[in-house]
N, C-alpha and C positions, 0 to 999 in steps of 0.2 A: 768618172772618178767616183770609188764609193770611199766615203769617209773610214775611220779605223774602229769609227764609234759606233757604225750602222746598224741596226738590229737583224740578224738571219731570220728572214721569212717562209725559207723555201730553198729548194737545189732543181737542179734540169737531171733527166735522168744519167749523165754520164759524173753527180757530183756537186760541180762547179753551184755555186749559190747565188741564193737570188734575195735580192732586199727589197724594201719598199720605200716606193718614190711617188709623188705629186707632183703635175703638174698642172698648169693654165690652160685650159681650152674651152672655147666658146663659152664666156663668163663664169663658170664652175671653175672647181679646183681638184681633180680626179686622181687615187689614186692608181700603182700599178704594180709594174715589176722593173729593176734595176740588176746590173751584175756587173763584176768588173770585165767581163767577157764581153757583155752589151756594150752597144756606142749609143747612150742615151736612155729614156726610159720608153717601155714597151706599156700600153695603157687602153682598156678597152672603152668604145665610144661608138656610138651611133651605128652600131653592126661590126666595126672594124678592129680592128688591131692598126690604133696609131701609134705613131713614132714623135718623139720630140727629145733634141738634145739639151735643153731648158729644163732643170726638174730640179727638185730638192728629194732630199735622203730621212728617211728617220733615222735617230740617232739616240743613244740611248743605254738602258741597262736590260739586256733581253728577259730575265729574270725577275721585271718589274709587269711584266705584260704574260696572259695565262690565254692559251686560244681555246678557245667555247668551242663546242664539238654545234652546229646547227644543222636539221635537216627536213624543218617545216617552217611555215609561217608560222605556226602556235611555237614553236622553242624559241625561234629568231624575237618575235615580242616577250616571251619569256624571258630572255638575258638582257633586253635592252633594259626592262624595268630592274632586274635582278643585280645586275654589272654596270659599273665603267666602262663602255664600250670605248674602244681609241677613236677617237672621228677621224681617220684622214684628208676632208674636204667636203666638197659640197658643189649639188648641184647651182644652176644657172638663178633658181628660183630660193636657192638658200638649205634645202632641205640637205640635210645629210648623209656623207657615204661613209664608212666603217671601213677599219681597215679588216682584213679578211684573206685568206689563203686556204684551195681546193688542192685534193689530187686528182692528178690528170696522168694516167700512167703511171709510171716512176718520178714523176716531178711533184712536187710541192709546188705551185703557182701563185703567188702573192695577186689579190684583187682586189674589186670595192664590193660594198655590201650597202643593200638601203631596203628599207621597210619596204618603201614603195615602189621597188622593181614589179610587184604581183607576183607573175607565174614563180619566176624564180628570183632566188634571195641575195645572189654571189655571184656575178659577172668578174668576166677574167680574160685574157687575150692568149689567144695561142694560134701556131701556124696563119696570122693576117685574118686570123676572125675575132669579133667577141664571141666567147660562150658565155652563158649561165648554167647554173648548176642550185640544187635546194643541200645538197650534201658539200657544205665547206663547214671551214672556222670563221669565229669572228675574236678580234685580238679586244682583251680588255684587262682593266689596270688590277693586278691583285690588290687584293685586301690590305689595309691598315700599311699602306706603301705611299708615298710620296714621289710622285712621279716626276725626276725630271727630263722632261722628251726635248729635243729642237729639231728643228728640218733643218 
């Protein structure tokens, strides 16, 4: 079920859209991709594309949140200092994932983002893999805005 509040992150290439969702795995709290198409949220981890029907929604005002264009580690640290980054979760060790969406073909793919990926900046789940990517967004709160967000 995606709520009526959900923020659009992204569409698959035939349209249909795609939100962003959190859930619990192996002590972290990771985000992913959601759609009312999906049964559950799709979420990249440990190489894979996992499944879990457990997840929360972001929800919100999509007009409150601006996606950063990133395509190095120097611009990725650049906006971190510069921006509100959205946190969507967090690694096992606490450190933080970003909410963030790449293209991938015709789709828009909602994913996580962390400093501390290294090679690359933007993991993301498609056809039962993770990829990563240095070319995505990352979502952060506009300016002089009062953000009210809930999962």
């Amino acid at each position: 079920n995606v709520p009526h509040d959900a923020i659009v992150a992204g569409q698959e290439p035939d349209g249909r859209l795609l939100f962003v969702g959190r859930v619990n795995h192996d002590g972290g709290l990771h985000p992913g991709k959601v759609g009312a198409h999906l049964r559950g949220i799709f979420y990249p981890y440990g190489g894979d594309e996992k499944h879990c029907s457990h997840y929360e929604v972001l929800c919100g005002h999509a007009h409150h949140i601006q996606w950063v264009p990133i395509e190095s580690n120097q611009q990725f640290q650049h906006a971190r200092q510069h921006h509100q980054l959205l946190t969507g979760g967090h690694e096992r060790d606490r450190r933080p994932l970003f909410i963030a969406r790449t293209f991938h073909g015709r789709s828009i793919i909602p994913g996580k983002a962390g400093l501390h990926f290294g090679h690359k900046g933007c993991h993301y789940s498609w056809d039962e893999d993770e990829r990563e990517t240095w070319r995505f967004e990352v979502a952060a709160i506009c300016r002089d805005i009062e953000v009210e967000q809930s999962w």
